[in-house]
Backbone bond lengths (Angstrom), bond angles and torsions (degrees), N, CA, C in turn:
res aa  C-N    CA-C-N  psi(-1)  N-CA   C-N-CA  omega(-1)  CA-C   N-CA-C  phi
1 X - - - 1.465 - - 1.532 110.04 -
2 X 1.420 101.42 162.38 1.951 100.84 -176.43 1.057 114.61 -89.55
3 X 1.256 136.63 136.15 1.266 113.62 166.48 1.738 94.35 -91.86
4 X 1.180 75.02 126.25 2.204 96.92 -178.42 2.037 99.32 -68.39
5 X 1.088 110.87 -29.33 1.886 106.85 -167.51 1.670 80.92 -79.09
6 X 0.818 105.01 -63.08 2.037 102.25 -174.39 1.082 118.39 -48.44
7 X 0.813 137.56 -56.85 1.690 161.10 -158.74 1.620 87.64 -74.33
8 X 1.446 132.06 -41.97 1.608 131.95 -179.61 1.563 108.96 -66.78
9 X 1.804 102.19 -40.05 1.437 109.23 -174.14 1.379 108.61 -63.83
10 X 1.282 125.82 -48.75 1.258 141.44 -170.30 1.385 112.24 -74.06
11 X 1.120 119.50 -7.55 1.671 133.76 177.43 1.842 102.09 -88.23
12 X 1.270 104.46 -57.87 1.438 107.28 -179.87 1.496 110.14 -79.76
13 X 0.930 146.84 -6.11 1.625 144.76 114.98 1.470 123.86 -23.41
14 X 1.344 115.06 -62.20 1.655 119.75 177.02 1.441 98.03 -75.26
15 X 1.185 131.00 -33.89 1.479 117.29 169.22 1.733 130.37 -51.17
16 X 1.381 87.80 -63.40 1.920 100.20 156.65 1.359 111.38 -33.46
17 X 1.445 107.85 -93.36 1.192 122.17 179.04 1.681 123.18 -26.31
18 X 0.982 118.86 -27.58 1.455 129.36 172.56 1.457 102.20 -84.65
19 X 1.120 119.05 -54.59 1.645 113.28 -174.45 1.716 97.91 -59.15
20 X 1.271 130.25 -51.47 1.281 143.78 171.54 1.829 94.20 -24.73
21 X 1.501 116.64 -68.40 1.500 125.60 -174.01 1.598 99.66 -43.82
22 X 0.853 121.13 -59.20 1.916 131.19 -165.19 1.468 111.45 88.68
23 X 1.133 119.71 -36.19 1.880 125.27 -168.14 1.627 88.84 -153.56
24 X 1.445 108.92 143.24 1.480 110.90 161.88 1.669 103.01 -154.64
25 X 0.795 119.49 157.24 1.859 137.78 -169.74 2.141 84.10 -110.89
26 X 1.770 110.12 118.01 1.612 80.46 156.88 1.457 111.88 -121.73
27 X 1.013 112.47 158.22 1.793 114.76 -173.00 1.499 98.81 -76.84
28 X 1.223 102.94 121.95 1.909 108.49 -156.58 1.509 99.20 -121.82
29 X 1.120 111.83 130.91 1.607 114.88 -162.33 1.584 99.97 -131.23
30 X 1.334 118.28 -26.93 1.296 138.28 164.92 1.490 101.16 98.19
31 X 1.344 130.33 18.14 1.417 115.58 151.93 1.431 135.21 -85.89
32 X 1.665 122.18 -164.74 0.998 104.23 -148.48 1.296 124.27 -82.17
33 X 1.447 116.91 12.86 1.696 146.68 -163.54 1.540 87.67 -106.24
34 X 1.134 92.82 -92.35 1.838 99.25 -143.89 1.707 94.27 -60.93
35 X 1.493 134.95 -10.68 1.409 129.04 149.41 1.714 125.20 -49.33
36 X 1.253 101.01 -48.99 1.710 126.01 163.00 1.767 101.30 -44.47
37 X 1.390 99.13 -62.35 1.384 93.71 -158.10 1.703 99.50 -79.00
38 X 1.041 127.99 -32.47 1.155 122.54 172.48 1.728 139.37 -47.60
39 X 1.614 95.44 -32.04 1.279 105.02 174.96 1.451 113.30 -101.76
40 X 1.232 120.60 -13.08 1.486 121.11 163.66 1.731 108.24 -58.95
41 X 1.590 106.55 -51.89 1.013 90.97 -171.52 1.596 139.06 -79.23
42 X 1.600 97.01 10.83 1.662 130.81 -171.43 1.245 99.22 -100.90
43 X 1.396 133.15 -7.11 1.181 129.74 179.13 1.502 101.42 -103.35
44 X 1.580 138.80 -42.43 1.325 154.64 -152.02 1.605 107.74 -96.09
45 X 1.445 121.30 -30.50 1.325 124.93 -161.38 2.048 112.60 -121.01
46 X 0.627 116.11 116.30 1.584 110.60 165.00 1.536 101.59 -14.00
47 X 1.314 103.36 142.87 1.445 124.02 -174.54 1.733 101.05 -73.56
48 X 1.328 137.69 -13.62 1.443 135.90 -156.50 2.208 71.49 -129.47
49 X 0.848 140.98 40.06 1.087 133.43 155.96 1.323 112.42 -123.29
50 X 1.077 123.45 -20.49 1.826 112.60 -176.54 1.681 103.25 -117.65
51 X 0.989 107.56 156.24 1.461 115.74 174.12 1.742 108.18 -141.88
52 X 1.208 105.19 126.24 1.619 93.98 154.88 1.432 120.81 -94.49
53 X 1.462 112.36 148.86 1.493 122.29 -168.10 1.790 107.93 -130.69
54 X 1.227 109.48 113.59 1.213 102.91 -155.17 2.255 97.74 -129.99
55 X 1.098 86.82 119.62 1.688 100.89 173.56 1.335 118.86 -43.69
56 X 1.255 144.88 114.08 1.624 130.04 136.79 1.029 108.85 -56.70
57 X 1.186 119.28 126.42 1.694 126.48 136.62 0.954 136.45 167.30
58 X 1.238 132.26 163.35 1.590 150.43 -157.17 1.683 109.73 -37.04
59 X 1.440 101.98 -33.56 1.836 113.58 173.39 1.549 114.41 -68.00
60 X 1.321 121.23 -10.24 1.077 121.63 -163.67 2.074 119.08 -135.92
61 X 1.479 103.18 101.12 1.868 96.32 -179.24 1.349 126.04 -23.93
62 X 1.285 113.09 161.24 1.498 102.32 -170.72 1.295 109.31 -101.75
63 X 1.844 111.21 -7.81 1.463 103.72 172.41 1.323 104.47 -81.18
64 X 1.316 135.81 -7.98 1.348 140.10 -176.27 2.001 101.61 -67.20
65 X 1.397 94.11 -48.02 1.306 102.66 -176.90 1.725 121.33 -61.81
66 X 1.177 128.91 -49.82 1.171 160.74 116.98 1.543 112.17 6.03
67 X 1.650 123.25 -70.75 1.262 122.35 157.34 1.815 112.43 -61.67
68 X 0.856 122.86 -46.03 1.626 112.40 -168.07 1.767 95.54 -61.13
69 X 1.450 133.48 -31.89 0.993 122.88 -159.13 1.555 103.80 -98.81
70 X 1.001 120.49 16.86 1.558 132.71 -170.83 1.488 92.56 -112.36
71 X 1.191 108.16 -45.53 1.461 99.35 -161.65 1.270 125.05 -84.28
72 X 1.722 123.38 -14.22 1.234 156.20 -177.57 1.645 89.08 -78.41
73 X 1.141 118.02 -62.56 1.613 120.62 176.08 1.746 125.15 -65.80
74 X 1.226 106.36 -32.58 1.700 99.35 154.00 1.732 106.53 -66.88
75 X 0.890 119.78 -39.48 1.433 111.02 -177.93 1.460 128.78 -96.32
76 X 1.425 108.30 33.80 1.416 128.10 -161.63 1.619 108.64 16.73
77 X 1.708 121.61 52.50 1.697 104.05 172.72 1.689 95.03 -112.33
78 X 1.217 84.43 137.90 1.612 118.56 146.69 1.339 108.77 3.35
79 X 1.414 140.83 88.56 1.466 111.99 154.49 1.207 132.46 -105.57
80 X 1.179 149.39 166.24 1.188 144.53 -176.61 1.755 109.10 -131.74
81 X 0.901 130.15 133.10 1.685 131.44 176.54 1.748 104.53 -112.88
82 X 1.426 87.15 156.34 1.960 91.45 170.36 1.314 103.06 -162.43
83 X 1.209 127.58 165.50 1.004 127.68 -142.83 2.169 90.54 -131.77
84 X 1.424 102.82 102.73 1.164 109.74 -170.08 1.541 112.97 -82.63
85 X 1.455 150.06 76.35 1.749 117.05 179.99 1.870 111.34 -76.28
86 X 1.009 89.80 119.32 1.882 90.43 178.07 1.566 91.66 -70.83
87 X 1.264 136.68 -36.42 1.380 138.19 -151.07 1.308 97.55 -73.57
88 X 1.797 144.94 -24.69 1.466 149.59 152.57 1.495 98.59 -56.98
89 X 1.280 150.13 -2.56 1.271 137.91 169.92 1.192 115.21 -91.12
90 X 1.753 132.30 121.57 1.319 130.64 172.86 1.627 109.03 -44.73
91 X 1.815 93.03 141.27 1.104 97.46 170.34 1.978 132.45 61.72
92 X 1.213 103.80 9.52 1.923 109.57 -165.69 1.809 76.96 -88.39
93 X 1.516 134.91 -53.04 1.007 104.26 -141.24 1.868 100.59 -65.11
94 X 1.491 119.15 -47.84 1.171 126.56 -177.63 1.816 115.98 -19.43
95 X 1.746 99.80 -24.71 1.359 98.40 -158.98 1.346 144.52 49.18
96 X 1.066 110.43 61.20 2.201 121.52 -164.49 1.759 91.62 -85.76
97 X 0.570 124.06 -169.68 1.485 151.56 -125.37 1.774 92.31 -112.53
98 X 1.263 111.21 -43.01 1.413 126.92 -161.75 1.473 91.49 -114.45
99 X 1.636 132.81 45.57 1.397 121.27 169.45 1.169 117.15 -77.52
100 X 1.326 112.83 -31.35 1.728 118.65 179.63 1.398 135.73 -72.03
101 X 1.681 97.06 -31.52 1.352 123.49 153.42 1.842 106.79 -33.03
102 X 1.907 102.65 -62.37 1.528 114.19 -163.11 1.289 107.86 -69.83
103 X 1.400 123.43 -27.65 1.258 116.50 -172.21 0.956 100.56 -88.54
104 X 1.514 139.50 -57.41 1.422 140.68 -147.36 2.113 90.17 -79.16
105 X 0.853 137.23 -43.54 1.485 119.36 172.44 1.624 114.44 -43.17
106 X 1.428 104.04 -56.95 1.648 106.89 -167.56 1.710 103.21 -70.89
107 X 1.005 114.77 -24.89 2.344 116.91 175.57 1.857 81.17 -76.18
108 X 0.853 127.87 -73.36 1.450 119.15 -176.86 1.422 127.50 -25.60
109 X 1.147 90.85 -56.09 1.933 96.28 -177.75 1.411 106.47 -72.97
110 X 1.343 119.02 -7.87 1.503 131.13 -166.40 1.617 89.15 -72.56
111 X 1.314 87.67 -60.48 1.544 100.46 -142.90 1.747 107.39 -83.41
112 X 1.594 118.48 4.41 1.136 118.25 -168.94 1.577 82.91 -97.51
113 X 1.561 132.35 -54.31 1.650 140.00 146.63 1.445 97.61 -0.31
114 X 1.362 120.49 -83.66 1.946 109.51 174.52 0.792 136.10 -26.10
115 X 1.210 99.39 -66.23 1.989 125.74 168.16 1.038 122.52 -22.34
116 X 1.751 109.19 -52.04 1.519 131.27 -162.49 1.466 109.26 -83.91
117 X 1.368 100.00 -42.80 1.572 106.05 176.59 1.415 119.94 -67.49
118 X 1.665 129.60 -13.54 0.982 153.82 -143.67 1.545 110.31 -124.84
119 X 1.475 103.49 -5.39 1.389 115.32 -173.18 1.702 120.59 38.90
120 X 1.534 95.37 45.48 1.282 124.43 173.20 1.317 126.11 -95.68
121 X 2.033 123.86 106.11 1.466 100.78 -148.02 1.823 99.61 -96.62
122 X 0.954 108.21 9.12 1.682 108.06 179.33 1.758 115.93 -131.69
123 X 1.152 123.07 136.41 1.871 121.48 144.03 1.537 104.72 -122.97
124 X 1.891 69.97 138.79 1.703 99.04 -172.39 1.404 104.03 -120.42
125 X 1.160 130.23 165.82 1.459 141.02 -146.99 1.645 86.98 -128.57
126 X 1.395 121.02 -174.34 1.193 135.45 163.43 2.008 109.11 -137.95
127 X 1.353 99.45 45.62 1.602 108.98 -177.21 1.855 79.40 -88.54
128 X 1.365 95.90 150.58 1.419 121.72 171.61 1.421 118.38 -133.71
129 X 1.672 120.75 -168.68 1.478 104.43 -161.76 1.308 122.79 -101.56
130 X 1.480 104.55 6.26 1.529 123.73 141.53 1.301 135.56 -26.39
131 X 2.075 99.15 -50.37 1.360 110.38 -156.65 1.621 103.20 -86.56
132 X 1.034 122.61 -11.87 1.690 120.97 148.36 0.939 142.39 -57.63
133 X 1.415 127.98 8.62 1.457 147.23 130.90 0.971 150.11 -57.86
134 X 1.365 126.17 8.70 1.356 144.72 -141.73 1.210 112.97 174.00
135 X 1.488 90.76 156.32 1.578 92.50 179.73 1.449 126.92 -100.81
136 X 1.421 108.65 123.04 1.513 122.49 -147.10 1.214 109.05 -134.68
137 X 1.193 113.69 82.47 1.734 107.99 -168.10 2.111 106.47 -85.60
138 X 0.806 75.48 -12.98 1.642 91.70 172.52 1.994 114.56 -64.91
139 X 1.444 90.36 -8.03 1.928 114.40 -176.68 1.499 103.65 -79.21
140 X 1.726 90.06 -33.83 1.502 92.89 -158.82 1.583 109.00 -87.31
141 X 1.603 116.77 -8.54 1.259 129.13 172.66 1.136 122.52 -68.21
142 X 1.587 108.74 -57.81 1.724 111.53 158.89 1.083 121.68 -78.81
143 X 1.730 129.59 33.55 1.681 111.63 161.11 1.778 80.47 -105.24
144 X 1.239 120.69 -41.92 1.462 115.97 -170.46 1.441 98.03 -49.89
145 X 1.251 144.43 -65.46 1.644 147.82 -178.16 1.182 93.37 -40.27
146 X 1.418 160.23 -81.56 1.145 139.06 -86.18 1.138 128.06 65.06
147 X 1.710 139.18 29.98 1.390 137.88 -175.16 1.299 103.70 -89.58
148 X 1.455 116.60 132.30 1.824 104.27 162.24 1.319 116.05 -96.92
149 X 1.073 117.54 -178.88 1.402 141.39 -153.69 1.207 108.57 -140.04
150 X 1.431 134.33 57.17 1.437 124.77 178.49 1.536 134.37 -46.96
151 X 1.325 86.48 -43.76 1.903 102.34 162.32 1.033 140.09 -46.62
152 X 1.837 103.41 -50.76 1.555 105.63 134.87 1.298 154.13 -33.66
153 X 1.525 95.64 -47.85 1.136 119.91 -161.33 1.491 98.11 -85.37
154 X 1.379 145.01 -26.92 0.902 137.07 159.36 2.033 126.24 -75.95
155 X 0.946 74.04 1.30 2.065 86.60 -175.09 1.313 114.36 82.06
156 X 1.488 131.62 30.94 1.607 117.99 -164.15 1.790 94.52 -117.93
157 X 1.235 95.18 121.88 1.528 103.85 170.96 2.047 115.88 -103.84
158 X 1.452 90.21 157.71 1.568 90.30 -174.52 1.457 132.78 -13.24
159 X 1.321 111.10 -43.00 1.246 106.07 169.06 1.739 131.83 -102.75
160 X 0.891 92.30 18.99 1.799 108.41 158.05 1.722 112.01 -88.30
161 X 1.994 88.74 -35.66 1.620 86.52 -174.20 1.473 112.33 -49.13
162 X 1.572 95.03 -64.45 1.122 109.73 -170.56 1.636 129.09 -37.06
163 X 1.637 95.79 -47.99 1.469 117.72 -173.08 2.009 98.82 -44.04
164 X 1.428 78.31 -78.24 1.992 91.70 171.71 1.225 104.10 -53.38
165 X 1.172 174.40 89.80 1.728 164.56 120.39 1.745 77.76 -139.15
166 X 0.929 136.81 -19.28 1.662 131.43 -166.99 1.682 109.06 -92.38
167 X 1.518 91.51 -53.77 1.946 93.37 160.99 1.148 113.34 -68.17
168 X 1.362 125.28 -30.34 1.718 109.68 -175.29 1.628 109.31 -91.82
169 X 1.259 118.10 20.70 1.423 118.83 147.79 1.610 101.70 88.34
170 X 1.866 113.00 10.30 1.493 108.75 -154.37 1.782 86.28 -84.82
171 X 1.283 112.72 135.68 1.435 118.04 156.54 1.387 139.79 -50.32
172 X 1.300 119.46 -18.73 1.307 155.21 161.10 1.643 118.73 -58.67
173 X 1.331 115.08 -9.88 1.377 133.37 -146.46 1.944 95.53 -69.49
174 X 1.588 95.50 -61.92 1.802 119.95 -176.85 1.382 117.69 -78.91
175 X 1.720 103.31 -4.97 1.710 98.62 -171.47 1.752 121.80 -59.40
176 X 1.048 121.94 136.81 1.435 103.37 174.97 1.307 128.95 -72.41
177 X 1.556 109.22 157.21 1.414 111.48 -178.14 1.582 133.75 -53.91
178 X 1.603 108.73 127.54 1.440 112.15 -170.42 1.198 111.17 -96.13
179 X 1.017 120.57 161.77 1.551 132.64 158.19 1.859 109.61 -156.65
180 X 1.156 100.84 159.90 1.896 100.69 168.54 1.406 120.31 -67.31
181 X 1.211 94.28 159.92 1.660 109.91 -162.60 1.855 97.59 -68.91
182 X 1.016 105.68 -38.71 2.253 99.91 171.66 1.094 95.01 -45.69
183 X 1.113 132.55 -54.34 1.467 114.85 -154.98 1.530 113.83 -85.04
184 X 0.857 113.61 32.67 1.944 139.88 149.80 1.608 108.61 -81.82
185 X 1.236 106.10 -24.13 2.121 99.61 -156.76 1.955 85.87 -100.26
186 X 1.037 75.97 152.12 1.803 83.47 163.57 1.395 124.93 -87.75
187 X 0.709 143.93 111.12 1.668 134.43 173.42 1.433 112.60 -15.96
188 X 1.534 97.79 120.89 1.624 103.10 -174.27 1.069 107.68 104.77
189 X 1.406 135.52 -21.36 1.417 135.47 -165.25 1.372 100.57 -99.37
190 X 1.626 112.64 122.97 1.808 99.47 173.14 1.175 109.85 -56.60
191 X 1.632 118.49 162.03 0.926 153.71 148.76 1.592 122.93 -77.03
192 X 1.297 131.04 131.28 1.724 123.79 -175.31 1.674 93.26 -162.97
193 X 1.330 73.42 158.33 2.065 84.01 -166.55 2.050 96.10 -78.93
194 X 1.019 109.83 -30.66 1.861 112.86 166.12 1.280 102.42 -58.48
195 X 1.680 130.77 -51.49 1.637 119.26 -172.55 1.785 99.48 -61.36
196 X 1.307 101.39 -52.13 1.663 91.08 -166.02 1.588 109.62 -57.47
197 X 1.216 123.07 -52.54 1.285 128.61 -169.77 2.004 90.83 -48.74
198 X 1.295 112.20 -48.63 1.634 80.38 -176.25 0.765 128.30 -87.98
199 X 1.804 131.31 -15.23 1.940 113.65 142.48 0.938 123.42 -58.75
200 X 1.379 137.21 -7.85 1.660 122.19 150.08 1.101 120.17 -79.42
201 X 1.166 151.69 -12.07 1.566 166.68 108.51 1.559 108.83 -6.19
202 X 1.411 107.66 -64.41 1.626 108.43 -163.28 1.792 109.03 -83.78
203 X 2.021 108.64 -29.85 1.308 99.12 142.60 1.528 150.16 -57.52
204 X 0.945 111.17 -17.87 1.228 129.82 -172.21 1.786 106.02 -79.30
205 X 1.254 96.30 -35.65 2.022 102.20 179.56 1.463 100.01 -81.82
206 X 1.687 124.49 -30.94 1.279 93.48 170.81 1.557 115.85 -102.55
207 X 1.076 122.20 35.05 1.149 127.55 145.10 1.201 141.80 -84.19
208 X 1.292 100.18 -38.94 1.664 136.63 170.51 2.100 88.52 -70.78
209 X 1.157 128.15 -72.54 1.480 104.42 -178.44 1.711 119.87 -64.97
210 X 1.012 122.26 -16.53 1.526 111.53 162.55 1.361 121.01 138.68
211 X 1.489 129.15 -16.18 1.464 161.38 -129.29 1.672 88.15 -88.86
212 X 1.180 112.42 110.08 1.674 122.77 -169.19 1.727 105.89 -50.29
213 X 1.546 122.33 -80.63 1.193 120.97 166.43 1.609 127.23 -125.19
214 X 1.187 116.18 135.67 1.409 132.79 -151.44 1.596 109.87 -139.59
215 X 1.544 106.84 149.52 1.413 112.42 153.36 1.493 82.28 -152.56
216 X 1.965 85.76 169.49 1.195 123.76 -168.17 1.342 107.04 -125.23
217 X 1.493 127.71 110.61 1.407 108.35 -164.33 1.586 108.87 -127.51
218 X 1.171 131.56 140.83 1.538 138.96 -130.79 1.552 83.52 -125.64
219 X 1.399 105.57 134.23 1.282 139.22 172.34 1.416 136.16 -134.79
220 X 1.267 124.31 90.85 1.240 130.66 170.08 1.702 146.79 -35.03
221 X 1.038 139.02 84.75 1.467 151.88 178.75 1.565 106.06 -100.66
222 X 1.722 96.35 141.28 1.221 109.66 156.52 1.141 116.63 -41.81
223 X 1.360 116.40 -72.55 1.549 119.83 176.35 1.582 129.94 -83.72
224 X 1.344 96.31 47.52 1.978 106.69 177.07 1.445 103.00 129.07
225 X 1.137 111.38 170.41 1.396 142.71 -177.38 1.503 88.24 -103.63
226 X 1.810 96.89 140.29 1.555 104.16 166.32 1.963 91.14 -127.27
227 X 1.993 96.52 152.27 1.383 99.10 174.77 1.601 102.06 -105.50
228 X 1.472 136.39 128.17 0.920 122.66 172.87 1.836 111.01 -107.04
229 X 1.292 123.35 111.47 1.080 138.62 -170.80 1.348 96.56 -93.33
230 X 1.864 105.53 127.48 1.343 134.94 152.14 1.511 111.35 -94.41
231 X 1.212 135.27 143.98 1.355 155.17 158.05 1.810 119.25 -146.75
232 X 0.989 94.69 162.49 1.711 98.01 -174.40 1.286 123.06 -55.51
233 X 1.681 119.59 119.53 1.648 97.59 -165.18 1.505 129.26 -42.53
234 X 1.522 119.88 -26.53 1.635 155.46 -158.76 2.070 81.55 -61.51
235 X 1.152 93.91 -46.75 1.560 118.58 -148.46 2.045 118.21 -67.51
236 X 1.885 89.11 -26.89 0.990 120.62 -179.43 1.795 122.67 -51.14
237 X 1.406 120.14 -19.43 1.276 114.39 -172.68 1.687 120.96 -101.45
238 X 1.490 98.88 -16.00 1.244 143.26 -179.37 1.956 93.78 -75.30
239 X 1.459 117.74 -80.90 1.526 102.46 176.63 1.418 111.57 -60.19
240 X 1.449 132.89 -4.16 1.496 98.99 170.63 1.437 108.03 -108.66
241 X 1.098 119.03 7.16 1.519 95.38 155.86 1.612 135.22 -43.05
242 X 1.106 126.36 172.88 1.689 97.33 -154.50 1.746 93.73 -104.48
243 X 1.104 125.71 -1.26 1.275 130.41 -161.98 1.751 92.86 -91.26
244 X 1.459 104.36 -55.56 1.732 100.27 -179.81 1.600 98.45 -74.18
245 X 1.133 150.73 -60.01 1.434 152.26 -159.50 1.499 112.88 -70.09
246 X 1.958 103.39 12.06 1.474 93.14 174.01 2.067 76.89 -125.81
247 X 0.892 115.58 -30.44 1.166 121.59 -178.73 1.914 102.74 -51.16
248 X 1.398 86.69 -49.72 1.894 85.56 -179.58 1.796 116.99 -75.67
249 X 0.928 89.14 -28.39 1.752 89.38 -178.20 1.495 106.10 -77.94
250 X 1.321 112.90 -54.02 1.543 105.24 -179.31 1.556 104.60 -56.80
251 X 0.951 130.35 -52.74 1.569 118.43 -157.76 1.828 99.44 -74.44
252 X 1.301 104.00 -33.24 2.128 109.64 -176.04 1.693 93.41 -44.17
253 X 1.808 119.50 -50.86 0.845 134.41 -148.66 1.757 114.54 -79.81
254 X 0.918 103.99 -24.75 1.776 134.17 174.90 1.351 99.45 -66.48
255 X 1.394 112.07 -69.40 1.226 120.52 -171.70 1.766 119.60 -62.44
256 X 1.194 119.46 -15.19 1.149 135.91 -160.95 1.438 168.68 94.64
257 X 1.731 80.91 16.94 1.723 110.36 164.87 1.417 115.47 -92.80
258 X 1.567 101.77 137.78 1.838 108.27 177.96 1.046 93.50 -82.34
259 X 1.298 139.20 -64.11 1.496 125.06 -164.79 1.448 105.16 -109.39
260 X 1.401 110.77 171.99 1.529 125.84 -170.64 1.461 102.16 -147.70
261 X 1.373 120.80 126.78 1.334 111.69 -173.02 1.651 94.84 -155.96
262 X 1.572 106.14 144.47 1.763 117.35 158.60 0.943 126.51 -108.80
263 X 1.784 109.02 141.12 0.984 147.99 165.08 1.564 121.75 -34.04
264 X 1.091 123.04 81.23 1.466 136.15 -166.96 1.496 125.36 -54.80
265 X 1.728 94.88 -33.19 1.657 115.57 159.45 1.222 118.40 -53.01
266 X 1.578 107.58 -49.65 1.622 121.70 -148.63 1.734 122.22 98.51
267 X 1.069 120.19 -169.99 1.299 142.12 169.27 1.858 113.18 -56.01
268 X 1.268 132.76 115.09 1.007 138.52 160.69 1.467 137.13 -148.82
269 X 1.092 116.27 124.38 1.689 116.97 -153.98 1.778 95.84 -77.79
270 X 1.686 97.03 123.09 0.957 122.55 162.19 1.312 113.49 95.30
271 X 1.299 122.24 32.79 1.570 124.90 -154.82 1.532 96.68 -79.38
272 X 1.636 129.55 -25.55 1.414 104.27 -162.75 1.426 109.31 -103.95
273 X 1.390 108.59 36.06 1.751 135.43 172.85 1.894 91.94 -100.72
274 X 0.959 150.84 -28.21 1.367 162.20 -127.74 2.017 80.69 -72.68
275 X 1.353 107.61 -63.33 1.612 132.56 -176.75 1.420 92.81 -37.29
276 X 1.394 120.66 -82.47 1.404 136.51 -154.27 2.142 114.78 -63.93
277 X 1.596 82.45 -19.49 1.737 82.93 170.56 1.707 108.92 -105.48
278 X 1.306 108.59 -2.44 1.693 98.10 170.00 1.184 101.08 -92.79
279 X 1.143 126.87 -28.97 1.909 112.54 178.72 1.351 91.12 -71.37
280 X 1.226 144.10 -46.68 1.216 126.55 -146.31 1.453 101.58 -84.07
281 X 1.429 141.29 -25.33 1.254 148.65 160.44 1.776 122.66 -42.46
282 X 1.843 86.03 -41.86 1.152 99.41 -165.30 1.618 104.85 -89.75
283 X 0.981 119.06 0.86 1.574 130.92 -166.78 1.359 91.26 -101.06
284 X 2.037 138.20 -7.40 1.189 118.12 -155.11 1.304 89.55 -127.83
285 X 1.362 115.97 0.35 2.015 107.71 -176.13 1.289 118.48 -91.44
């Protein structure tokens, strides 16, 4: 639950603190963070002081793209687009351990390049105090840049966001949690602009049927690709009905998965880190 008196304190904190910035560029992805942080800071700063700067690319849905640019335009801010290929980055497709690290440095330096040209003296992220839970080597990219973290920096985690993006009327408030399409593959598993295009494909149908929060997570076989779909356990009786569970297999199968299989757990952020924190556990006993 929120505490609503905190969650106010911590609001007028990220407010300060932003006026404190004077100009900031934010890396705008159109979820429910860097949306938060975006319109706070459209409310706090001269309108020729903030810009959103928002990535094309293959890592990222296109309704994702689509909403971020809708929403910049209900709110008359600034946007800026660029056109990111992670696939020009050594080594991203291989997927090592430290892919996020590679990508999120080179979108970084991109977007600080905007900034500059833009006579923009800060980029700020929309990481919150969530994102210290996990393993996020992509953290370690923007402390090396210089990116801030206002969200952080004020103490408000996901569900403060939300709470506040809900009073301030932002539509963005209930969206479910994003992340890039790599972070579907397991470490070790190539990466290819055909794999992503079909977890954005096979997300997209359960989005299109209704399924609150989901991933689709891509698995490699000699003999085929398997999709292993997470959804909310709650959510579970609903895909097996036989009408959606023939609906999902035929179309998984179209698109280019041999097998199709669920997630028995359910839905959990960050599950294909699970690997990278048992070695690292196990590296500490």
């Amino acid at each position: 639950m929120v505490d609503t008196y905190e969650a106010g304190r911590q609001y007028n904190i990220l407010k300060e603190y932003l006026t404190e910035l004077e100009s900031v560029a934010v890396a705008f992805s159109g979820g429910v963070d860097s949306a938060f942080l975006l319109k706070v800071a459209a409310d706090v700063l001269e309108k020729d002081k903030v810009v959103a700067v928002t990535a094309v690319s293959s890592l990222f849905p296109d309704r994702e793209q689509r909403e971020a640019e809708e929403f910049c335009n209900q709110y008359g801010i600034k946007q800026i687009k660029f056109h990111h290929n992670e696939f020009e980055i050594k080594d991203f497709k291989n997927n090592p351990p430290n892919r996020c690290y590679l990508c999120k440095r080179r979108l970084f330096e991109q977007i600080i390049s905007i900034a500059e040209e833009n006579n923009i003296k800060h980029v700020v992220d929309g990481s919150n105090m969530d994102d210290n839970g996990d393993y996020r080597p992509g953290m370690v990219a923007t402390r090396e840049l210089n990116i801030k973290s206002p969200l952080q920096y004020a103490g408000l985690y996901k569900e403060d966001i939300r709470e506040l993006s809900r009073k301030l009327g932002l539509s963005t408030w209930n969206k479910p949690s994003l992340a890039c399409l790599a972070s579907r593959f397991a470490y070790g598993e190539t990466i290819s602009e055909e794999k992503l295009a079909m977890v954005d494909k096979a997300e997209q149908l359960l989005f299109d049927m209704g399924f609150s929060q989901f991933r689709v997570r891509i698995h490699g076989q000699e003999n085929g690709l398997t999709a292993r779909i997470e959804i909310m356990p709650e959510e579970f009786p609903r895909l097996m009905e036989e009408g959606s569970r023939k609906r999902i297999n035929t179309y998984f199968r179209e698109i280019g998965f041999s097998y199709v299989a669920l997630d028995l757990e359910g839905y959990r952020m960050g599950n294909m880190n699970n690997v990278i924190k048992a070695a690292c556990e196990g590296e500490t006993k």
